[in-house]
N, C-alpha and C positions, 0 to 999 in steps of 0.2 A: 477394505473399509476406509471412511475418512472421516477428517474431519475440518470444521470449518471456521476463520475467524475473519472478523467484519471490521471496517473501519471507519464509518459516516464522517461527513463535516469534515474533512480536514480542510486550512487553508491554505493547499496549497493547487496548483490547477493539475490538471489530470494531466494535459501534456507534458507537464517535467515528471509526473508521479510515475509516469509507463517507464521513461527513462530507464528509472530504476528495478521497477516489475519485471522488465525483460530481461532484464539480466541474468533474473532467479527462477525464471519458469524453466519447469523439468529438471532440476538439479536437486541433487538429495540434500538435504537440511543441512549436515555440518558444509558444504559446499557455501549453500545460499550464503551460511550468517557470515562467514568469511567473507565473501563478497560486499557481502553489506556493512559489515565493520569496516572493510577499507575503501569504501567508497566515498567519494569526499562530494556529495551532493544534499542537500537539507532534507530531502524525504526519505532519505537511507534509515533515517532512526526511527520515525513513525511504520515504517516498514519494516525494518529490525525489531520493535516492539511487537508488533502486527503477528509476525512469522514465530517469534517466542509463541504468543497466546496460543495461537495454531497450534503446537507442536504440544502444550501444556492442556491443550484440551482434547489429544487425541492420547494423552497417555494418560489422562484423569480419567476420561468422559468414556475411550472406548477400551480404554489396556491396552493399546497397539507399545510397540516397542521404539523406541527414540532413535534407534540406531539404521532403522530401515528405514524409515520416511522419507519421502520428495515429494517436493512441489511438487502436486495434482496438476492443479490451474491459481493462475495468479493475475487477474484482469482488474481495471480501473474505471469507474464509470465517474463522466461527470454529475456533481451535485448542483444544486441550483447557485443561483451565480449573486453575489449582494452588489444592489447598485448603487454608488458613491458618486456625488457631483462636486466639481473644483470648479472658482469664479475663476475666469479668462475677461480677455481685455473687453469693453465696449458693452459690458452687463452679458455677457453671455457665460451659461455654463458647459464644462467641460464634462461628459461623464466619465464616469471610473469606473471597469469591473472588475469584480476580485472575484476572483472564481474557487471555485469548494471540489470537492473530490469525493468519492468514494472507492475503497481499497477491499477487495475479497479476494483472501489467499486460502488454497485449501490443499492438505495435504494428505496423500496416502501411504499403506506401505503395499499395495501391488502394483504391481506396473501394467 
């Protein structure tokens, strides 16, 4: 059985978010958060939060047992991207993208 927890909008871009997602794919849960506790990158926590829900919703939602669990699948998709413009010299603007993510972790206990 699994189950699954979602992360929309974050600000941060997907290519540092994977950074951190690969780390924790196929590693059973006390594994992951350990990882993620000592990992000294800014989406470690929105991920660490992420991977609780996960875990808190397959022992609410389906009665699976906390002890068995691993990361199913743990993939990052980009979100749409906010466009910001900075003045540069001679009346011209600069653009700016800041790019969004999306974070889906899911966890089972069979392998």
């Amino acid at each position: 059985m699994e189950a699954k927890a979602q992360l929309n909008m974050i600000r941060i871009s997907a290519r540092k978010v994977r950074l951190v997602v690969d780390a924790i794919r196929n590693k059973p849960v006390d594994v992951a958060i350990a990882n993620l506790q000592n990992m000294d990158k800014r989406s470690a926590e929105p991920v660490l939060k992420l991977l609780n829900s996960a875990i808190a919703n397959a022992v609410n939602n389906n009665g699976m047992d906390a002890d068995k669990l691993y990361v199913k699948e743990a993939y990052v998709n980009e979100g749409p991207t906010l466009k910001r413009f900075r003045p540069r010299a001679h009346g011209r603007a600069y653009e700016i993208l800041k790019r969004t993510s999306h974070i889906t972790i899911v966890v089972s206990d069979e392998r």
